[in-house]
C-alpha positions in Angstrom: -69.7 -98.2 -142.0 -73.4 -97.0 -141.2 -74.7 -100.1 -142.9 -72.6 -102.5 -140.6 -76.3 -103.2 -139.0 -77.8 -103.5 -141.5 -75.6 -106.2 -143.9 -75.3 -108.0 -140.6 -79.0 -108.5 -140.7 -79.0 -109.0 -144.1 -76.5 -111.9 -143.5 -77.9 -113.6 -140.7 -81.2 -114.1 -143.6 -79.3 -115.4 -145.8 -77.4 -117.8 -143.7 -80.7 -119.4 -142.1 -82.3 -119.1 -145.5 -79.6 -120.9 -146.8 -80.4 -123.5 -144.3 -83.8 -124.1 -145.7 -82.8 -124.0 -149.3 -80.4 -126.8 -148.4 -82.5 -129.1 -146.6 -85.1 -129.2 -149.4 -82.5 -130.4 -151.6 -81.5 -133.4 -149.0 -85.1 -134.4 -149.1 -84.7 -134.1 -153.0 -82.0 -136.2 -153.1 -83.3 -139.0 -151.2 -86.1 -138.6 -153.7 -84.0 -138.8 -156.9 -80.6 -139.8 -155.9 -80.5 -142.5 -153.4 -77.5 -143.5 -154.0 -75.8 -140.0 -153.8 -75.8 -137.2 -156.2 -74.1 -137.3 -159.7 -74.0 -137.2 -163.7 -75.6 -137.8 -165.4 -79.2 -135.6 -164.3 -82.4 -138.1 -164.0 -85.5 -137.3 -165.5 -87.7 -135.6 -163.2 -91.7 -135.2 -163.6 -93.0 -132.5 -165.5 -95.0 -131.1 -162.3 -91.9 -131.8 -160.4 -89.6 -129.5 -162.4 -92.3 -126.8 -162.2 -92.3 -127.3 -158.7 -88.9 -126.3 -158.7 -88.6 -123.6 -161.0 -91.0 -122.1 -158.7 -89.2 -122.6 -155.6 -86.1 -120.7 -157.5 -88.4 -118.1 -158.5 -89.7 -117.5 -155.0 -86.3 -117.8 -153.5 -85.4 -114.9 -155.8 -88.4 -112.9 -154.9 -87.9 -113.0 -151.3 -84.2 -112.2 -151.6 -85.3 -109.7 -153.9 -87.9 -108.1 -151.3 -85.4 -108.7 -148.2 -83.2 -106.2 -150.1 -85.8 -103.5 -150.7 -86.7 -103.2 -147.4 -82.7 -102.8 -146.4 -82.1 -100.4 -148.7 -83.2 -96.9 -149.2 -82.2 -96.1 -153.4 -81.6 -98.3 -155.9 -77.6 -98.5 -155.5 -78.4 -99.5 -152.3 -81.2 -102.1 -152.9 -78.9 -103.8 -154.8 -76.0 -103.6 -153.1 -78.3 -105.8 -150.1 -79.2 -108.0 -153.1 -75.5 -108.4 -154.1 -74.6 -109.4 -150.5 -77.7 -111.3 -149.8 -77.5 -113.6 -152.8 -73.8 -113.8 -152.6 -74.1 -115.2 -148.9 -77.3 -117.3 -149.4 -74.6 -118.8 -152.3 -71.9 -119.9 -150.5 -73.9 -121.4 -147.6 -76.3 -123.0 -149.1 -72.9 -125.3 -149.7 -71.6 -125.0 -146.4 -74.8 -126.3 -144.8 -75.2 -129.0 -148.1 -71.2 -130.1 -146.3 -72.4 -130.3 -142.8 -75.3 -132.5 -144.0 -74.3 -134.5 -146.2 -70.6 -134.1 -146.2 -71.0 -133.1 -149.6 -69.3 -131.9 -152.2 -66.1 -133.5 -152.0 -64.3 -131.0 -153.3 -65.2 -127.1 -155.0 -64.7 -129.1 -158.2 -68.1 -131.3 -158.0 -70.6 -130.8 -160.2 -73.7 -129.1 -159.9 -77.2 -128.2 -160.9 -76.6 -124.5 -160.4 -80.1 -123.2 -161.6 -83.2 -123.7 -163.5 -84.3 -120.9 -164.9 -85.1 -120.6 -168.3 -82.6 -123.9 -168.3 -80.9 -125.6 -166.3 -77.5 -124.4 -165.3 -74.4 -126.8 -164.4 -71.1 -126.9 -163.6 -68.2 -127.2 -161.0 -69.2 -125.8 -157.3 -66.1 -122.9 -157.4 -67.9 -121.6 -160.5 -70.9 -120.1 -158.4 -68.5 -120.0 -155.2 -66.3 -117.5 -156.9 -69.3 -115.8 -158.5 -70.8 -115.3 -155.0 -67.7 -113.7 -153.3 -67.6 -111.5 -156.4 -71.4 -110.8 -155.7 -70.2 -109.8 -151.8 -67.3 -107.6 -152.7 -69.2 -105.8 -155.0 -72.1 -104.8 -152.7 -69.7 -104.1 -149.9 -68.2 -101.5 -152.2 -71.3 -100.0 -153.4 -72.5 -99.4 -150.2 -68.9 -98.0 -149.1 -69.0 -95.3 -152.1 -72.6 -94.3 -150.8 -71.4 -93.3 -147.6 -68.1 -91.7 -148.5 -69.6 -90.0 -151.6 -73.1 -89.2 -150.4 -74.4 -91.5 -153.3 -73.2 -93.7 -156.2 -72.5 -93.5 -159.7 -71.7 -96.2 -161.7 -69.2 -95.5 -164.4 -69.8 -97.3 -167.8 -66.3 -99.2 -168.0 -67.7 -100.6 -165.0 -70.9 -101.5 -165.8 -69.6 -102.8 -169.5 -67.3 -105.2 -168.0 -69.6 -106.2 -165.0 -72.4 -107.5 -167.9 -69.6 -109.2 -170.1 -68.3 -111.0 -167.1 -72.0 -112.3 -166.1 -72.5 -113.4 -169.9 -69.3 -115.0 -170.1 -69.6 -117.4 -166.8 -73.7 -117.6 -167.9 -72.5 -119.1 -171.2 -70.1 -121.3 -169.3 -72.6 -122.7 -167.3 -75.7 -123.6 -170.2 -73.2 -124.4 -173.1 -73.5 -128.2 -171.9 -77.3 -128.6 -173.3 -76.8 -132.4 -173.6 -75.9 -132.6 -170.1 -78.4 -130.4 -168.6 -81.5 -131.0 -170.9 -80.5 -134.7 -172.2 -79.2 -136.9 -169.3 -75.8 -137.1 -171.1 -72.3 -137.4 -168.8 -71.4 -133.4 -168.7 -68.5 -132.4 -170.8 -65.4 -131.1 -169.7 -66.0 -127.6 -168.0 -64.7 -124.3 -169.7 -63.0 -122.9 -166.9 -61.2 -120.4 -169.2 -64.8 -118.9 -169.5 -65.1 -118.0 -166.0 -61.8 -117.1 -166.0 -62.4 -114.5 -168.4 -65.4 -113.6 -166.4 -64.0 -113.6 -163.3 -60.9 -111.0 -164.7 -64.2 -109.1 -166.0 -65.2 -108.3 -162.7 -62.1 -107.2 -161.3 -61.9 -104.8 -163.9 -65.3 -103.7 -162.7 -64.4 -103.0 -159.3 -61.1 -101.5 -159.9 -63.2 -98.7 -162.0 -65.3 -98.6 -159.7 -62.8 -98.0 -157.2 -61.3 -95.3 -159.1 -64.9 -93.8 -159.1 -64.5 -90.5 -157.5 -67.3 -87.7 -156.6 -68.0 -85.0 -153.9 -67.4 -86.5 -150.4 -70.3 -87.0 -148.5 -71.0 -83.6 -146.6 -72.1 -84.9 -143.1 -69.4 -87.6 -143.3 -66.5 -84.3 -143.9 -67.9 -82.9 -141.0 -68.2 -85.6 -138.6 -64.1 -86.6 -139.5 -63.3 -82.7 -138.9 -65.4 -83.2 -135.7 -63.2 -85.8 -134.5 -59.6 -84.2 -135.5 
């Protein structure tokens, strides 16, 4: 792929900036959990939280921006988001396990996100989500060089939303949990189940998705036969 480069790139951000989203949560926890992390959720300051909700905002923003500058269209520009998130994800784990040998297992819980609430739940919910978030970019930007640019059908786009909502609502359906200090109840995995089969219906569509190949690709294959 042409954009080899230039996900490489994209991926060596997100792994170091996964290194610095990780570290400001160690210094958190030594803050808030001294003893080690877990249910139920302390109450935090008012200017603390807002602290916070500003730090996911900017993280998104400069993920966001990182993406814009990779990409040339809008398929693309979010296919570099895709990847970029998806990455910054999964390693923002990875580095919180070299750290602080933490989580035990994918099956710890989690404050996932704060924004409008807070989000929570087991560590394979966003882990999964993530490598969804990967495969999906990766394909994007595959179609956009063997088609010349990228159309995404409506069966796709339908089932890529309903899966998000699903594994959204699975995530801030435990209000007492994540806004009360309660112990968290038991996880609806079957909701991220459903979300997760959501999205491989997305990119089987989307794999189906056919158009006119790419005119300088057709002639730099016939170049080579």
């Amino acid at each position: 792929m042409k954009s080899a480069r230039t996900i490489l790139l994209v991926t060596i951000f997100a792994v170091a900036f996964a290194l610095v989203e990780s570290s400001v949560v160690v210094y958190l926890r030594q803050i808030f959990y001294p003893e080690g992390f877990a249910f139920p959720l302390k109450s935090a300051s008012v200017s603390n939280v807002g602290v916070e909700i500003a730090r996911e905002f900017a993280t998104l923003v400069m993920l966001i921006v990182v993406a814009m500058i990779a990409g040339e269209g809008r398929w693309q520009r979010f296919s570099y988001f895709l990847i970029g998130f998806g990455v910054w994800d999964i390693f923002y784990y990875v580095w919180l396990k070299v750290i602080l040998g933490w989580p035990d297992s994918v099956f710890e819980w989690d404050i996932l996100f704060l924004i409008p609430i807070p989000w929570i739940g087991p560590v394979i919910g966003p882990v999964l989500v993530s490598l969804a978030m990967i495969a999906g970019g990766w394909l994007i930007l595959r179609k956009e060089e063997e088609y010349g640019s990228f159309q995404a059908s409506r069966a796709a786009i339908v089932l890529a939303l309903m899966g998000s909502i699903l594994i959204l609502i699975s995530f801030v359906l435990d209000t007492d949990a994540s806004l009360h200090f309660q112990y968290p109840k038991p996880y609806h995995y079957e909701l991220l189940a459903l979300g997760m089969m959501c999205y491989a219906g997305a990119f089987i569509a989307t794999m189906r998705t056919s158009g006119a190949p790419n005119t300088a690709s057709a002639v730099s294959k016939t170049g080579r036969r």
